[in-house]
N, C-alpha and C positions, 0 to 999 in steps of 0.2 A: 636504503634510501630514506631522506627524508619524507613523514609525508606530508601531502600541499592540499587533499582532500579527503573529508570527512562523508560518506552518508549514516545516515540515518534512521533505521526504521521509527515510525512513531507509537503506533497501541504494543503496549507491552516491551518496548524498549523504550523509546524517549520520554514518555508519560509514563507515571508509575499508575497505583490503584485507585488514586484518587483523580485523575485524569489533567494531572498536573504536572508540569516541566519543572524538576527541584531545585531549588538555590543550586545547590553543586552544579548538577548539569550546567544551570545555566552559565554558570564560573568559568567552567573548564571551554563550552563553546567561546564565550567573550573573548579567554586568551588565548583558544586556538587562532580565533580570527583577529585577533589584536595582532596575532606572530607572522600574517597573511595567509592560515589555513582557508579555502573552499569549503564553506557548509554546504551537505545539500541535502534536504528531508525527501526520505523514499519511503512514498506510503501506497498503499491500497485506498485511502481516502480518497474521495473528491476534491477537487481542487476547496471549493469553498465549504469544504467539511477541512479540511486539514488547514484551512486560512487564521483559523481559533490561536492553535497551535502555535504556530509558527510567529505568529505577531506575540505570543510570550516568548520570545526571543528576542532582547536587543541587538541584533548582529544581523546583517546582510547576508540571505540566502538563498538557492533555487529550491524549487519544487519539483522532483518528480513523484506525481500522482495517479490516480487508478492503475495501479502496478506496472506504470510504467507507459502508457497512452498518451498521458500529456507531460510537459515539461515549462513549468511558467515559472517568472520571477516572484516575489512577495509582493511587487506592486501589481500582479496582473498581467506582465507581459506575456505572450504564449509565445516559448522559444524552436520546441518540440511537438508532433503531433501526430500519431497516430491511429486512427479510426476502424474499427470493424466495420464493412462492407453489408449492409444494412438485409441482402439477403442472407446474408447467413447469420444472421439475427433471426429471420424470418423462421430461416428452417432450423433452428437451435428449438427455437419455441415451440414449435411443432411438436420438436421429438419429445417436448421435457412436462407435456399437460398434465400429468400426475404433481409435478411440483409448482403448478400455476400461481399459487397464494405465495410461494416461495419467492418467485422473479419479479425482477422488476429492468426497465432499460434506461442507459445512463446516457446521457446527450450533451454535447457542451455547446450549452445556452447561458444568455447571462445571467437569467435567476428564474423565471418561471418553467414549469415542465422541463426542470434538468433528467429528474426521477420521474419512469414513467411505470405506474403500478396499476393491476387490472381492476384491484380493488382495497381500497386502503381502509386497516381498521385501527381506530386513535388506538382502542383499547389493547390490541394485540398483547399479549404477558411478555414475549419473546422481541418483538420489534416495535409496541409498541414508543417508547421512548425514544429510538432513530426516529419514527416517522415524526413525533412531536420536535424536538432538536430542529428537524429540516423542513418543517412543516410549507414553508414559504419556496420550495423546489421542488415539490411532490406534485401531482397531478395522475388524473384515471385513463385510462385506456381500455374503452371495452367492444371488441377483447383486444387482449395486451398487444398482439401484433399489428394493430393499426395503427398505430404510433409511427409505424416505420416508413410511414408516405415519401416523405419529403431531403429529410437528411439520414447519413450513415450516424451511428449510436458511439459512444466512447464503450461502452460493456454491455451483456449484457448479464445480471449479477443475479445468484443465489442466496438466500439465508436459510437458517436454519438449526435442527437439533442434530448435533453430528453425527446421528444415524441415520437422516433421513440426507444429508447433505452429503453423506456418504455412498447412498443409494444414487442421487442425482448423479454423482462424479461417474461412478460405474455406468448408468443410462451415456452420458454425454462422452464417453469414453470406449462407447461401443457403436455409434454413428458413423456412419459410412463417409463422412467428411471430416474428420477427427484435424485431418492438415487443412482448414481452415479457420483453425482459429488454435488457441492457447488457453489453457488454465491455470490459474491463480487461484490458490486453495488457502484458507486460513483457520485453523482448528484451534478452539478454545474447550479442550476438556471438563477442566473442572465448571465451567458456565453452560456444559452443552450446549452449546452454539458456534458454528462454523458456517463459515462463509466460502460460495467459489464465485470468482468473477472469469466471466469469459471473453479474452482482448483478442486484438488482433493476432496471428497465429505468429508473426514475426516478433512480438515483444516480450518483456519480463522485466522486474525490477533489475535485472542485472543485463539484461539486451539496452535497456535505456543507459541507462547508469555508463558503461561500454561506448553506447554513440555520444553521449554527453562530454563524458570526458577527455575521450579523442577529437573533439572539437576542441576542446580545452587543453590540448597537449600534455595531458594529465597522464602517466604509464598509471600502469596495477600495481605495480610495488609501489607507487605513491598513495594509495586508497585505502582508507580505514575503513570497515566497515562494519555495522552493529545492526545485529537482528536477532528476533526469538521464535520467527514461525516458520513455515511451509513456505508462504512466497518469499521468503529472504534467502530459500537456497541459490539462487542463480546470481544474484547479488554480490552476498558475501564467497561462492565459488570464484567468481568474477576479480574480489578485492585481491589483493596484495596482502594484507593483515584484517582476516577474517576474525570477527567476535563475537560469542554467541550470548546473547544473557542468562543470567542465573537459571530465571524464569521460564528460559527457552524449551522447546519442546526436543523429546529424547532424541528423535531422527540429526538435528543440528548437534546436538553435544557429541553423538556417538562417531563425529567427523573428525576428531583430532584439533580441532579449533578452539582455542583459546575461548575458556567460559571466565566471563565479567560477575560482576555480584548482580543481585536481581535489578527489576525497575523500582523495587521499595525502598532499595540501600546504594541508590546512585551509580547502579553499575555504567552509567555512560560514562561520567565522570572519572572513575575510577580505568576506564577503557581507553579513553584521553588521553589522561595523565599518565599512563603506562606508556602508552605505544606515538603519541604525537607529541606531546611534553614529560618525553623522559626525564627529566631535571628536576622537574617539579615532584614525578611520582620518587623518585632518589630520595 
């Protein structure tokens, strides 16, 4: 079947190392969407963390974000939505006080106190650069769980050195409410740094992705789909023509899935042009 939808992963697939969407890429999206291909960018981002992004794009396309939680246009419409249940935000945090400096909770507000952290340090070696980046959506909470007064939270989110973020995973994975919520793990070895974001227990980038496109009359043999980490398994398990990037991490390659060239040598492009514009890769 032809296909009519494209997603997306963005860090380390869509962006290369310089945090930038390549000519080519950009090429190959234009005339998928020039041909009436569906873009749609699947990120673990926030919405207006992953808004950068995507506005390097001249082409019309959805957002689904925080792995899967929200689902909005590139002007901002919210089409999709769902929330973690602000108690169990509550007791997430509870169990997880050894990684206090690690968490922070995500909320979707329009721009103040999106990001709600116990205690934000500019200088951090390891985050300090996100918190500067978003510095205008960051706000303190002390302590971290009083934030959760008023509204249900979009995540509530981990950083860290992937051995300590690995220890998180094991603590939040031995909780006696484990079916309350979901994990979204993102592991960057060579930078030791790994992220877990914890959604509602019903989603994933490929649970979203799934309700999105069946609204869209879209099947899975029509769905391309490109990713290089841990939350892109349910995704790309999801698409019709799953691809992993160069760059991608072993667990994804060792799938049998078609590996693309890295994000430094245009593997979206090249992923494209193979499998949605066959003619062109010919």
């Amino acid at each position: 079947m032809a296909i009519r939808l494209i997603a997306l992963d963005v860090d380390g697939t869509l962006l290369n190392t310089r945090w930038e969407v390549s000519p080519a890429n950009c090429a190959a999206i234009a005339e998928a969407t020039r041909r009436g291909i569906e873009i749609v960018l699947v990120t673990g981002r926030r919405y207006d963390f992953a808004l950068p992004v995507a506005q390097q794009i001249d082409a019309p396309l959805t957002m689904i974000v925080n792995n899967g939680a929200l689902v909005r246009t590139k002007e901002g419409q919210t089409l999709l939505r769902h929330l973690l249940p602000r108690e169990t935000a509550r007791r997430v945090l509870l169990a997880t006080q050894p990684w206090r400096e690690a968490a922070a909770v995500v909320f979707d507000r329009p721009k103040a106190n999106q990001v709600m952290l116990e205690t934000i340090d500019w200088e951090d070696s390891m985050r300090g650069g996100y918190y500067r980046r978003n510095r205008e959506f960051l706000a303190e909470a002390k302590p971290l769980e009083s934030c959760l007064c008023d509204d249900d939270p979009i995540q509530v989110m981990f950083s860290g050195s992937v051995a300590s973020m690995r220890e998180a995973e094991r603590a939040l994975r031995s909780v006696q409410f484990t079916d309350e919520f979901a994990l979204a793990v993102t592991i960057y070895e060579k930078k030791d740094f790994s992220m877990i974001d914890l959604i509602h227990p019903a989603i994933s980038k490929g649970a979203t992705l799934a309700e999105w496109t069946a609204s869209r009359g879209v099947a899975r043999q029509e769905i391309l789909a490109i990713g290089d980490n841990h939350n892109d398994l349910e995704m790309l398990s999801f698409a019709g023509v799953p691809v992993v990037m160069g760059n991608g991490v072993p667990e994804l390659k060792e799938r049998g899935w078609y590996v693309t060239r890295s994000n430094d040598d245009d593997g979206v492009a090249e992923a494209i042009e193979r499998f949605a514009l066959p003619e062109v890769a010919g």
